[in-house]
Every structure is written in C-alpha cells, then in structure tokens.
C-alpha positions as CSV (number, residue, x, y, z in Angstrom):
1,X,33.4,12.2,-2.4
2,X,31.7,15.9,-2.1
3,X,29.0,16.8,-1.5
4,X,29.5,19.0,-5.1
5,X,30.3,15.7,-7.0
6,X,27.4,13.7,-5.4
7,X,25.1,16.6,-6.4
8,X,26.7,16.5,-9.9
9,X,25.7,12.9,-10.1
10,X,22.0,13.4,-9.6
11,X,22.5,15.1,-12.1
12,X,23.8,12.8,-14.6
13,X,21.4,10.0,-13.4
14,X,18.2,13.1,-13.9
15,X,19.4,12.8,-17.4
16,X,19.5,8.9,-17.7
17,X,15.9,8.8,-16.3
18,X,15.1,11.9,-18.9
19,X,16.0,9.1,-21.2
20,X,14.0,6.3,-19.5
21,X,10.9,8.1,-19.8
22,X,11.3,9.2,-23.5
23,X,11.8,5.3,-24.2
24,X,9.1,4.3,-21.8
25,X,6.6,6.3,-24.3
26,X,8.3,5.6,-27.7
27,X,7.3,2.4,-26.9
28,X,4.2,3.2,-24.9
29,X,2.9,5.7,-28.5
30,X,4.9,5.2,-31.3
31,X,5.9,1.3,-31.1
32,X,2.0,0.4,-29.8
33,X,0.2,2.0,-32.6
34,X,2.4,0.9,-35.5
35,X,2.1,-2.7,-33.9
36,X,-1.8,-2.0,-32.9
37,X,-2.4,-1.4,-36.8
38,X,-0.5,-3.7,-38.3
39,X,-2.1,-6.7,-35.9
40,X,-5.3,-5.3,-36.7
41,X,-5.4,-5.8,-39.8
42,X,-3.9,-9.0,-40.0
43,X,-5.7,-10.4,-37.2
44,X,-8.3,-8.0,-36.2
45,X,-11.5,-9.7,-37.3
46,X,-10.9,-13.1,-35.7
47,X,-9.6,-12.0,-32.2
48,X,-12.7,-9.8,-32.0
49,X,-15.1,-12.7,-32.8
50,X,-12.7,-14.8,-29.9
51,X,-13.2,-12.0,-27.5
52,X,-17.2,-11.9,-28.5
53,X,-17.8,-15.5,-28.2
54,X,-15.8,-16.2,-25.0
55,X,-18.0,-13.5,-23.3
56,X,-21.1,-15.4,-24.3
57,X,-19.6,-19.0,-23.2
58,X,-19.0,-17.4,-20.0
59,X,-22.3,-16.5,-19.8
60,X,-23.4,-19.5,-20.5
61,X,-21.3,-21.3,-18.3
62,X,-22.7,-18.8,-15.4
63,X,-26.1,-19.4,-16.4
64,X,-25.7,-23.5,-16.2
65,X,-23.6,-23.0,-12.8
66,X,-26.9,-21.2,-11.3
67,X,-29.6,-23.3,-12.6
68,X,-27.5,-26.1,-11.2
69,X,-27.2,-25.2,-8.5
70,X,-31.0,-24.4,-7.8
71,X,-31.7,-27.4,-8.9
72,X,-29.1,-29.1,-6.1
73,X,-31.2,-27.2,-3.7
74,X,-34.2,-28.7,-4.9
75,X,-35.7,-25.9,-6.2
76,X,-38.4,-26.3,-9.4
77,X,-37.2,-24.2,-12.9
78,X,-39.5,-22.1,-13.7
79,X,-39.3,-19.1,-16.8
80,X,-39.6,-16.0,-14.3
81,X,-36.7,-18.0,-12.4
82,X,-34.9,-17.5,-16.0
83,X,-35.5,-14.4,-16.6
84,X,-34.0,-13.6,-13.7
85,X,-30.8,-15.5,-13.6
86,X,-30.7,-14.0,-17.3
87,X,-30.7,-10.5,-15.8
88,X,-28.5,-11.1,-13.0
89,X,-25.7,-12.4,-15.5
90,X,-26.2,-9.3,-17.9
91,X,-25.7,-7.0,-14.8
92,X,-22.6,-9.1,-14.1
93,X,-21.5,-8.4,-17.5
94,X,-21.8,-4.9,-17.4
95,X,-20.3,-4.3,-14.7
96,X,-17.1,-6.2,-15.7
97,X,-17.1,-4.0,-19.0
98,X,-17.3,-0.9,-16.6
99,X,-14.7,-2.0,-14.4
100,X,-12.3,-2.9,-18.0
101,X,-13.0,0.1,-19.0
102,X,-11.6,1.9,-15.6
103,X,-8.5,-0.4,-15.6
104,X,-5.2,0.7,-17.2
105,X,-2.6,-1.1,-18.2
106,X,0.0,-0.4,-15.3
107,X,3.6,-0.6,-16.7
108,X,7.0,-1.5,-15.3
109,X,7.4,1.9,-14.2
110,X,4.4,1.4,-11.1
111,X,7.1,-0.2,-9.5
112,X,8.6,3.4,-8.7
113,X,9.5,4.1,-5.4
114,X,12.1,7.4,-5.6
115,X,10.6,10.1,-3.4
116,X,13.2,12.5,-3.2
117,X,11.4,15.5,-3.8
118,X,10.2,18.2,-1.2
119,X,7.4,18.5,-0.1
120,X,6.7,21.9,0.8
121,X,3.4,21.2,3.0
122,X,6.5,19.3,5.4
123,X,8.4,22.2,5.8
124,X,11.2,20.7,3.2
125,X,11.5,17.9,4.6
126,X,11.6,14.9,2.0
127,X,8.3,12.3,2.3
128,X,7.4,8.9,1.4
129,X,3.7,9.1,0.9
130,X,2.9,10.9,-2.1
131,X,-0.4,8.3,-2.6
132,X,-3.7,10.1,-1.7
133,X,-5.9,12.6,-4.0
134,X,-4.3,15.5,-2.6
135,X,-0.4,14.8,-2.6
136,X,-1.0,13.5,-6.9
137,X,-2.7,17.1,-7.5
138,X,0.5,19.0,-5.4
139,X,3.2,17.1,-8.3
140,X,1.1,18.0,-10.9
141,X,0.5,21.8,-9.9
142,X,4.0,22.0,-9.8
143,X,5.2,19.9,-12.9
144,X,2.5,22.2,-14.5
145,X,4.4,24.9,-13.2
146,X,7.2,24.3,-14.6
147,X,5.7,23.1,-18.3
148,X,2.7,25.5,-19.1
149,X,3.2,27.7,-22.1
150,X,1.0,30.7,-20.1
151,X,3.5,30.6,-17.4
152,X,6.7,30.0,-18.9
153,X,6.1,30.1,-22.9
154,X,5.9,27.2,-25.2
155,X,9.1,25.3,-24.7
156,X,10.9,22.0,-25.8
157,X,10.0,20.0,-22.5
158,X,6.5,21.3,-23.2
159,X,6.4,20.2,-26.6
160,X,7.9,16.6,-25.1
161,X,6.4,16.3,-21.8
162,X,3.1,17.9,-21.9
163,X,0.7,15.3,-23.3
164,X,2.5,12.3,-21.3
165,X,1.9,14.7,-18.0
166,X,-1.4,14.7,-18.7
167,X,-1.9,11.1,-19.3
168,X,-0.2,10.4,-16.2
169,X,-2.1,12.7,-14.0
170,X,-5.5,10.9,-15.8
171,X,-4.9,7.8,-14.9
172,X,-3.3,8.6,-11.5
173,X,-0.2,7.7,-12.0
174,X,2.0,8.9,-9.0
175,X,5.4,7.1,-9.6
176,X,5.2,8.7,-13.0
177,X,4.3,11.8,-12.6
178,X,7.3,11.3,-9.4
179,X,9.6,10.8,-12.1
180,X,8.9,14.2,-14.1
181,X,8.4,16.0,-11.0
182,X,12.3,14.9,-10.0
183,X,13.4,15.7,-13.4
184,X,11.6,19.2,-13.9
185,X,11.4,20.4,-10.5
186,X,14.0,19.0,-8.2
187,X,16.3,21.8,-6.3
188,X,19.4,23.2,-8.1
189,X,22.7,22.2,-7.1
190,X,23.4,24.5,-4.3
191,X,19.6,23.6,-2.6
192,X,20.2,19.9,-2.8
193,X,23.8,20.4,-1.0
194,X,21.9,22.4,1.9
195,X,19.0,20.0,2.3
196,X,21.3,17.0,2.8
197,X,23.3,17.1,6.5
198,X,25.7,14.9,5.8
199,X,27.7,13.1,2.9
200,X,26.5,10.0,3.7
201,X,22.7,10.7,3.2
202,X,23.7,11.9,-0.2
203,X,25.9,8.7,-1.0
204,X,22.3,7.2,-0.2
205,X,20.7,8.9,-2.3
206,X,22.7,8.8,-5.2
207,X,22.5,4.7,-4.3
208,X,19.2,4.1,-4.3
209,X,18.7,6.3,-7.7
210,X,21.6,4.2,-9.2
211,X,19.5,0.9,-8.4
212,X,16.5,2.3,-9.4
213,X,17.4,3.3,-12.9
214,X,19.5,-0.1,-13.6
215,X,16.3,-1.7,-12.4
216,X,14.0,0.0,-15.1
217,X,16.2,-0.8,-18.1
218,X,16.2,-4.2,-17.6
219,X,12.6,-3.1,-16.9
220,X,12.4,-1.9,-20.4
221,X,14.1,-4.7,-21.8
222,X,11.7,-7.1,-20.6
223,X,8.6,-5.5,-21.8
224,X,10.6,-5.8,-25.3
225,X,10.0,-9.5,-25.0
226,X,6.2,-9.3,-23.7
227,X,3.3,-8.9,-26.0
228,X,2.3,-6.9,-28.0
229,X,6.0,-5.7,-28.6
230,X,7.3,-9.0,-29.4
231,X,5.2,-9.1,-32.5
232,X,7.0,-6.4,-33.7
233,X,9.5,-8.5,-35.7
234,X,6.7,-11.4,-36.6
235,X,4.5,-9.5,-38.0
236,X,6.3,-9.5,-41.6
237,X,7.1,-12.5,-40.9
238,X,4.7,-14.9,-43.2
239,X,5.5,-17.8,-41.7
240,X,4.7,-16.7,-38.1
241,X,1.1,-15.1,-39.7
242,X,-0.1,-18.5,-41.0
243,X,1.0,-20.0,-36.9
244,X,-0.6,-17.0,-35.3
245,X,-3.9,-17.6,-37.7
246,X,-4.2,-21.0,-37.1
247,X,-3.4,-20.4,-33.2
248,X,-6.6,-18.1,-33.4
249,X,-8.5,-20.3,-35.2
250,X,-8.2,-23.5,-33.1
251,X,-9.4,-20.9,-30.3
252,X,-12.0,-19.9,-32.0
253,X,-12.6,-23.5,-32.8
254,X,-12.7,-24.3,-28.7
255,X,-14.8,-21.8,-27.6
256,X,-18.0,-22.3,-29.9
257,X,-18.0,-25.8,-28.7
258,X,-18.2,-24.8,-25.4
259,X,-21.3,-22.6,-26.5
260,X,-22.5,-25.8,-28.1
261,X,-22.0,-27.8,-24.6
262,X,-23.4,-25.1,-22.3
263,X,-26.7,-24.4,-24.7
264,X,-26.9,-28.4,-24.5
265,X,-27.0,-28.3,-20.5
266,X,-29.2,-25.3,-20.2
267,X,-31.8,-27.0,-22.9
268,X,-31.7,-30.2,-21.0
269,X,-32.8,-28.3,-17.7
270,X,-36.6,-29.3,-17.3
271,X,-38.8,-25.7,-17.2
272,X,-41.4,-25.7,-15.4
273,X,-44.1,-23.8,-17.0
C-alpha cells in the first residue's frame, strides 16, 4: 500500500476518533445530568444521609482505634488526651474532603497512549513524553490555535470543541487533549507522507491507531454497563426504585448501628479526670 493511501487512512480513523470524543462527552454531559437529576430526586435525600453518617462512623471507628490503642500502651485517658485525638481526626477529615475535591473521575479514555503528533521543540521529530506542566500547556496553545474565535472566527469545531478543551486542559488531561490535538492539528496529507521514511513506519502507525480506537469502543461500551449509566433504563423502572430504596435503606440501616457500637466503646473508655 502507498504511502497516499496510508495517509488517507489516518484520515478516516481522525474521523472515527472525531466520533469517539463526541460520544465520550454525550455521555460524559448530556447522559450524566439527565441521569444525575432523575437519581436525585428519587434517591437524593437518603444517599446523602448514607454518605453523612458513614463519615461520622468512620470517625468514630478512628477515634476508638486511637484510644485503644493508648490504652494497649498503658497510657491513662484523660479529656485534654480527647480533645486532641478529636482534633487530629477532624484534620484527617478535612484533608480527605480536600483531596475529593482535587480528584477527578478519570475515564476510559486515560488509557490513551497515541503520540503521533510533532513536537516542534524536537525539531519534528514525533515524542512519547507529553506528561509534565510544560508539554500539556504546548497542546493546548496549539489546539487553542486552531479553535479560538479571535484567531480564526467563531466556527463549528469551536462551538463543539471549545468547552470540552477547556475541561480537559483543567483537569490536566493529556491523553485528551492528545486526542484533539491529533484531530485539529495533525499535518496535512502531503506533511505526514514527508515525515514518515518509509512505508512501513506508516503501516505502524496506521496499526497502532487501528488498535487504539477498537480498544476505546469497547471502551465506551463498557462504561454503558457501569454506574451511573446503567441506571439509565431502571430508573422508570418502578420495580427496580422500590429494590434500589430498600438497598439504601438497609445501608442506612448498617451504618447507624455501627455509630451505635462505636459511641458504646468510646463511652465505655474510663476518663480520667
């Protein structure tokens, strides 16, 4: 095969991964917020008392672990030695609320390794490591580039890309932003043909994008059968509400009695004034 006809098939596959992407974030937008309202308000109230009350048997379950295990050291209880367990476990709690709130929900689509791209830092030559601050600042000031209604006008990949760039490049998502750089920015025809030496680097290449995008739809299928998209269906289903409500109930159910046991331990610990 040509090197013409490989080229052409990057091409074809840029469009297939186009259409990755744009079903990535239908289901990453439009599918999670008509599934995030409609559990809400089904289920809403109880999961939120579940996720309030399982915080504070964890506490609680802290707390008992170290006055236990001051007490297997031999040391006496006192209320200053309380208080301060007490603030130790509330720092420990903030900081795990900090560190949820800095974690994203990385998606099938971290698993991207394609890096043909150039990198014009290497002369043209095609690299690997597109990881550090620096490198995920270069793909975005060139997807920008190639987006931005000041540079170019206000057109249709604008109006689809711009907002999921901008979430990518937030939450410092290279493979991503890899993916629209490949697809926005990659070399015309002609460039590609003169970067590659010889056909069978290109056969390579047109391999390993082949594998890639076979791997993310079955990629995308799969995160059709994990949660929350697999309540899609269910949740009209009034059968499956009345199982899911009873399912949070009995959870609910489990972790006040372990509030109930670890306030029993913690009371039974002798104070010493």
């Amino acid at each position: 095969m040509k090197k013409k006809d490989l080229t052409k098939q990057i091409g074809f596959y840029k469009n297939q991964l186009m259409e990755l992407l744009r079903t990535w974030y239908y289901y990453q937008t439009e599918v999670l917020q008509r599934i995030n309202f409609s559990y809400e308000n089904l289920f809403g109230n109880i999961e939120t008392e579940i996720e309030t009350k399982e915080k504070n048997a964890k506490a609680l379950e802290r707390k008992y672990q170290m006055l236990a295990s001051k007490i297997s050291r031999g040391e006496k209880i006192t209320r200053k030695s309380i208080e301060f367990i007490d603030s130790l476990i509330a720092r420990e709690k903030n900081r795990d609320m900090n560190f949820q709130h800095r974690s994203s929900y990385k998606s099938s689509f971290y698993n991207f390794k394609y890096y043909n791209f150039r990198n014009s830092k290497n002369n043209g030559v095609l690299d690997t490591k597109f990881n550090d601050q620096f490198d995920i600042s270069y793909l975005y000031r060139q997807i920008v580039k190639k987006l931005h209604p000041d540079i170019i006008g206000e057109t249709a990949d604008f109006r689809e890309f711009w907002d999921n760039v901008q979430i990518c490049y937030s939450k410092k998502d290279v493979e991503r932003l890899q993916m629209f750089y490949f697809i926005l920015c990659r070399e015309q025809q002609e460039n590609l043909e003169e970067i590659y030496s010889n056909e069978k680097e290109l056969k390579k290449e047109v391999e390993e994008l082949k594998n890639f995008i076979e791997k993310q739809k079955k990629d995308i299928e799969l995160l059709k059968t994990q949660e929350p998209f697999c309540f899609e269906d269910k949740l009209t289903d009034n059968k499956w509400i009345i199982e899911r409500k009873n399912l949070l109930r009995n959870k609910l159910v489990q972790v006040n009695k372990r509030i109930v046991h670890n306030n029993k331990l913690i009371r039974a610990v002798n104070v010493v004034d």
